[in-house]
PASEBA-1860 file (N, C-alpha, C; in nm, 3 decimals):
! residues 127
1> XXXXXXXX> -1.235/-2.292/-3.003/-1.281/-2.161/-2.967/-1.327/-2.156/-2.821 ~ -1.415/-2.287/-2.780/-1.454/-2.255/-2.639/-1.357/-2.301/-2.569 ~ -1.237/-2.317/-2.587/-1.077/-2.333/-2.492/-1.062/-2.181/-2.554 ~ -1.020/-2.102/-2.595/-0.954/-1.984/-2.619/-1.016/-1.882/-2.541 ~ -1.179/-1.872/-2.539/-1.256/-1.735/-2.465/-1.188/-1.779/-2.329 ~ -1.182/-1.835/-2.225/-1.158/-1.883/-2.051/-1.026/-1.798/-2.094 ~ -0.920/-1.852/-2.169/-0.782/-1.768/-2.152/-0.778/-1.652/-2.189 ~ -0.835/-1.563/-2.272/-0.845/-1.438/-2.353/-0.935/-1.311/-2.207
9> XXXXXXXX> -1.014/-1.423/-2.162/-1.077/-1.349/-2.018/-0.984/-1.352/-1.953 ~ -0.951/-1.445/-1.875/-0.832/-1.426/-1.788/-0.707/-1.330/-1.811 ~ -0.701/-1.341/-1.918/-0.556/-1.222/-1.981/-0.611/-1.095/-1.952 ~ -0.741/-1.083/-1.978/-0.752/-0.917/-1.972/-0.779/-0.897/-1.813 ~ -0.823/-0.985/-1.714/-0.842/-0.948/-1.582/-0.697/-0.936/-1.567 ~ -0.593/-0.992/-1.565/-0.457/-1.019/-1.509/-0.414/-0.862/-1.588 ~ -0.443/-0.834/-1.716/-0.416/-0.666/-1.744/-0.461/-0.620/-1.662 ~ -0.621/-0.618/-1.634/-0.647/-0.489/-1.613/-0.640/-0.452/-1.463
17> XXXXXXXX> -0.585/-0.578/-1.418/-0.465/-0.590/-1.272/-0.378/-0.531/-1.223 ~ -0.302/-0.547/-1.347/-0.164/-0.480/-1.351/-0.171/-0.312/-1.382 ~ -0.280/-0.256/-1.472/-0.320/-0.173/-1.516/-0.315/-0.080/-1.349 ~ -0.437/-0.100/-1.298/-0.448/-0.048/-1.200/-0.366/-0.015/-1.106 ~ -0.293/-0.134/-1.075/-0.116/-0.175/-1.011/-0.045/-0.021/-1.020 ~ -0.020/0.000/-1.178/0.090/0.091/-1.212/0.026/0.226/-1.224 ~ -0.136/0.252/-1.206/-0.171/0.385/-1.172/-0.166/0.420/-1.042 ~ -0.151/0.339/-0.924/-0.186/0.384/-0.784/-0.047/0.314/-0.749
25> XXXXXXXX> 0.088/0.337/-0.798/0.169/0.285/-0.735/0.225/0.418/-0.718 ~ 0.318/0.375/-0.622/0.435/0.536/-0.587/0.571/0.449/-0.601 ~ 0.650/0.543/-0.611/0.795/0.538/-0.616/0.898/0.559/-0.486 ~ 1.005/0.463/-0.466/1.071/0.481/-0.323/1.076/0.636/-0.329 ~ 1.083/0.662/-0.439/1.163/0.832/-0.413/1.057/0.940/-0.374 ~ 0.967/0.921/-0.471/0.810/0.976/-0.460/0.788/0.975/-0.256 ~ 0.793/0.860/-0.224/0.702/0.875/-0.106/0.760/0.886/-0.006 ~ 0.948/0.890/-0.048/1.033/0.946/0.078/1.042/1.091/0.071
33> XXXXXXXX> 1.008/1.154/-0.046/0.988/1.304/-0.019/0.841/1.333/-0.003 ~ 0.698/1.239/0.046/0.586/1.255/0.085/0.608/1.267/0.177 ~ 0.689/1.151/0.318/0.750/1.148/0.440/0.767/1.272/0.498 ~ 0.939/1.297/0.392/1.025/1.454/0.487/0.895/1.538/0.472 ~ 0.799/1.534/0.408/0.724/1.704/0.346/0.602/1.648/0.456 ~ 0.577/1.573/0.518/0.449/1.496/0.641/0.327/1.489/0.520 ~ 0.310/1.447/0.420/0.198/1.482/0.322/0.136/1.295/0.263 ~ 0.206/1.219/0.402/0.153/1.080/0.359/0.119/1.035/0.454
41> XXXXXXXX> -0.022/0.939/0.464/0.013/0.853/0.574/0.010/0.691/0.543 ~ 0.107/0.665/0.614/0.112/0.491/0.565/0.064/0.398/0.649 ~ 0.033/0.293/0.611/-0.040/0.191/0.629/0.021/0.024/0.602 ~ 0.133/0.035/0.717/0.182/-0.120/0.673/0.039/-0.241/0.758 ~ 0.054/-0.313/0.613/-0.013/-0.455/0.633/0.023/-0.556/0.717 ~ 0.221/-0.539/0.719/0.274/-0.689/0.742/0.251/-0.763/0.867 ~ 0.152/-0.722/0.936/0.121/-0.767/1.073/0.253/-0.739/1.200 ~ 0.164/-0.715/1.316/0.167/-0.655/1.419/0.348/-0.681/1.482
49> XXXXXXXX> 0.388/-0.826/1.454/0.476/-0.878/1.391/0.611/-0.801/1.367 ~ 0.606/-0.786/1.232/0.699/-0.715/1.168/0.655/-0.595/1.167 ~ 0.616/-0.568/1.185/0.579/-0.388/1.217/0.649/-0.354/1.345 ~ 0.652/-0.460/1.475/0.760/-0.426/1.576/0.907/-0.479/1.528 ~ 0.927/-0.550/1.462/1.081/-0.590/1.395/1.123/-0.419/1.303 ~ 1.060/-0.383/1.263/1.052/-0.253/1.186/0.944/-0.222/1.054 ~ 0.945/-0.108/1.012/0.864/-0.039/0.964/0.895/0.091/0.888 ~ 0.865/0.154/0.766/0.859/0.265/0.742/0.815/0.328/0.820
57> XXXXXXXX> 0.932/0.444/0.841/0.898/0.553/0.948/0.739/0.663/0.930 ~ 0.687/0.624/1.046/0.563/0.687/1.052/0.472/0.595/0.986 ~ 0.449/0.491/0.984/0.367/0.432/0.899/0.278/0.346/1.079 ~ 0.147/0.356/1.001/0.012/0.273/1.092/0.028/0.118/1.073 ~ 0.026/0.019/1.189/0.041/-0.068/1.204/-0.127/-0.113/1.177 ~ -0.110/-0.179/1.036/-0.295/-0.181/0.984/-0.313/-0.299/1.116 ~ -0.305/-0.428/1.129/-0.304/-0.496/1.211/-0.359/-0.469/1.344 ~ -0.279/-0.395/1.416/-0.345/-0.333/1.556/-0.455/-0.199/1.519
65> XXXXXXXX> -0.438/-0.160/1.497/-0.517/-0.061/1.428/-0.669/-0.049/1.341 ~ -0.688/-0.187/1.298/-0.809/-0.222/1.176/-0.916/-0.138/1.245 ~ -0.961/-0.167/1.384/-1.083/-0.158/1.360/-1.063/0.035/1.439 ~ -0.994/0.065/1.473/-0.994/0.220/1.473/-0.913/0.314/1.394 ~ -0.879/0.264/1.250/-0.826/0.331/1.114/-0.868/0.489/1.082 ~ -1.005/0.534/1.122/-1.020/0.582/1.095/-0.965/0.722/1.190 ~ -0.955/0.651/1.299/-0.902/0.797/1.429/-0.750/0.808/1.370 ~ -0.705/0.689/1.288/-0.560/0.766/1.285/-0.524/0.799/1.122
73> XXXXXXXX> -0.657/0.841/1.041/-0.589/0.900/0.935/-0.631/1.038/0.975 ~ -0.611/1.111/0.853/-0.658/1.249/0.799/-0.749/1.251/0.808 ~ -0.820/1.393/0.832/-0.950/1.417/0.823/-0.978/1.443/0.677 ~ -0.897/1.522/0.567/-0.912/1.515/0.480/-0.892/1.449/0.400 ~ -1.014/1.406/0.310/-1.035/1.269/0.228/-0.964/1.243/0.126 ~ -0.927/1.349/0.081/-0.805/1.358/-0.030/-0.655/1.333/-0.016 ~ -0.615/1.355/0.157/-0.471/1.294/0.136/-0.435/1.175/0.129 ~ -0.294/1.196/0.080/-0.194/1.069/0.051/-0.226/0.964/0.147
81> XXXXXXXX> -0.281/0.859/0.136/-0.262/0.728/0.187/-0.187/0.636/0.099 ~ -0.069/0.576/0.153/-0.013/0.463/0.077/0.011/0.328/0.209 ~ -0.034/0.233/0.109/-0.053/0.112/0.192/0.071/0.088/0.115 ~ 0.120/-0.058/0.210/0.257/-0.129/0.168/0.242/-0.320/0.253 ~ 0.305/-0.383/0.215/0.371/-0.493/0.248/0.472/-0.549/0.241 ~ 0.474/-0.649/0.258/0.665/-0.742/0.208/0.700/-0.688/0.087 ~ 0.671/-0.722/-0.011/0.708/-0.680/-0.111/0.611/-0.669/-0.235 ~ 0.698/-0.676/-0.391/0.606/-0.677/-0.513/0.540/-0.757/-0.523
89> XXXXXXXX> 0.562/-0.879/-0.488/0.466/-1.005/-0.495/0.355/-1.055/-0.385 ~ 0.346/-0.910/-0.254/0.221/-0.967/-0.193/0.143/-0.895/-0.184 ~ 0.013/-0.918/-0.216/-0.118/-0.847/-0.237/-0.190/-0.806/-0.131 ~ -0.100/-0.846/0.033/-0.185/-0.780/0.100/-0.213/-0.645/0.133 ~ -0.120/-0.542/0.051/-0.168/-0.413/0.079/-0.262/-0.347/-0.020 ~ -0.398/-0.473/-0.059/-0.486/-0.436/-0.097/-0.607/-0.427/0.022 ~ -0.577/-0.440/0.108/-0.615/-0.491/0.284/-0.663/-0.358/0.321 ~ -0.520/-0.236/0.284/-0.507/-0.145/0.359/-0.559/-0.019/0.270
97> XXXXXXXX> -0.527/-0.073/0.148/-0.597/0.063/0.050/-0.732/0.021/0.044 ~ -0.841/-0.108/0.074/-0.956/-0.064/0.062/-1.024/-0.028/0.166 ~ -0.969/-0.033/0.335/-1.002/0.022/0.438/-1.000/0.116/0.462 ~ -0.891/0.207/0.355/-0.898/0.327/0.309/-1.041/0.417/0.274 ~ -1.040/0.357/0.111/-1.118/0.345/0.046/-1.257/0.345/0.132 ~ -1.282/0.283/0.157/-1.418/0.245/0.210/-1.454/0.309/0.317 ~ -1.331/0.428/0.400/-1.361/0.541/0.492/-1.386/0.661/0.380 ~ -1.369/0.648/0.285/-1.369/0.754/0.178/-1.245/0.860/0.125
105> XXXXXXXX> -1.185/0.775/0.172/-1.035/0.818/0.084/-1.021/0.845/-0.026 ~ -1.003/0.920/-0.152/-1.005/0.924/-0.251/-0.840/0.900/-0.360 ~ -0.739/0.928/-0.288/-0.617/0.932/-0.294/-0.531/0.844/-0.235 ~ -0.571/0.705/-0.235/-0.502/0.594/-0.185/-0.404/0.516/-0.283 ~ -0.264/0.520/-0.293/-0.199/0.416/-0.334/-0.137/0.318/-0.244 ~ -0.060/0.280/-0.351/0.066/0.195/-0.287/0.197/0.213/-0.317 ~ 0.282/0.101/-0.216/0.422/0.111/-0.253/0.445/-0.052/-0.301 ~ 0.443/-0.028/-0.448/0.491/-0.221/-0.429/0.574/-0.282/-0.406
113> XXXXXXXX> 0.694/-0.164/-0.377/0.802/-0.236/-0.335/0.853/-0.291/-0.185 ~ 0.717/-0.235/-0.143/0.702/-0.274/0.018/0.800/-0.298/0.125 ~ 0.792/-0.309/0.190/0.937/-0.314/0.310/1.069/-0.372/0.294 ~ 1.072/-0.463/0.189/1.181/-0.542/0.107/1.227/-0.429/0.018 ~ 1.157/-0.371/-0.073/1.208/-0.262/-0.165/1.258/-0.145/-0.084 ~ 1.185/-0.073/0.068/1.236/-0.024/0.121/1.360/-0.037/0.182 ~ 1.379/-0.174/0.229/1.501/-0.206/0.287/1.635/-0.194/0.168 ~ 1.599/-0.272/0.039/1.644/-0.277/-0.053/1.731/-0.123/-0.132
121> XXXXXXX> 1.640/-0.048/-0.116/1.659/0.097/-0.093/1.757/0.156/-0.049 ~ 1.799/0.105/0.058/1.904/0.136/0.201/1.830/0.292/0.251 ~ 1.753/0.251/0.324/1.605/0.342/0.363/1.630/0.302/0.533 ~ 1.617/0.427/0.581/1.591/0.344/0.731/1.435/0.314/0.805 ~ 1.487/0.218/0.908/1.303/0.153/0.925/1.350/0.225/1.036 ~ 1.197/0.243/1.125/1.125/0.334/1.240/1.115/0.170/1.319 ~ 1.133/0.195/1.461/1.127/0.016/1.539/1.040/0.110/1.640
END
């Protein structure tokens, strides 16, 4: 029994992970018609880097940007922010949604399919 509680905890953090994951995620399609309609602003993670190799068009280079985030969102606290990275498997655009967050964003997701899913897409990047 005291081997079973450590794994039965862990299972439900790794849910309630994923949980969260699939409420604040967006869809390539979702946030290329946020784009054309100007009703998003993005927030790539992947450093300063690949953000000059390319980028979702119109998206904030979090990297150069960290410590004056706040001059380049919305004034209103409610719009679309979606953070992004490499892809589904990297967590750093939890970087960018809580810098969000923590200016008082209320409407922050993500894209998990991040610049790989975008590319993947056949999406064009902004250089």
């Amino acid at each position: 029994m005291k081997q079973i509680l450590p794994l039965m905890f862990s299972s439900l953090l790794i849910l309630a992970g994923c949980l969260h994951d699939s409420e604040t995620s967006i869809s390539v399609e979702d946030l290329e018609k946020a784009i054309k309609s100007g009703t998003v602003t993005l927030i790539d993670v992947n450093g300063s880097k690949s953000y000059a190799e390319g980028h979702i068009p119109g998206a904030i280079d979090f990297e150069a940007s960290k410590d004056s985030l706040k001059d380049s969102l919305p004034e209103e606290k409610n719009a679309l922010i979606v953070a992004y990275c490499g892809g589904p498997l990297c967590p750093s655009y939890k970087d960018g949604m809580k810098a969000a967050e923590d200016l008082g964003y209320t409407n922050v997701r993500h894209f998990s399919g991040g610049i790989s899913g975008w590319k993947k897409a056949g999406k064009e990047l902004e250089k």
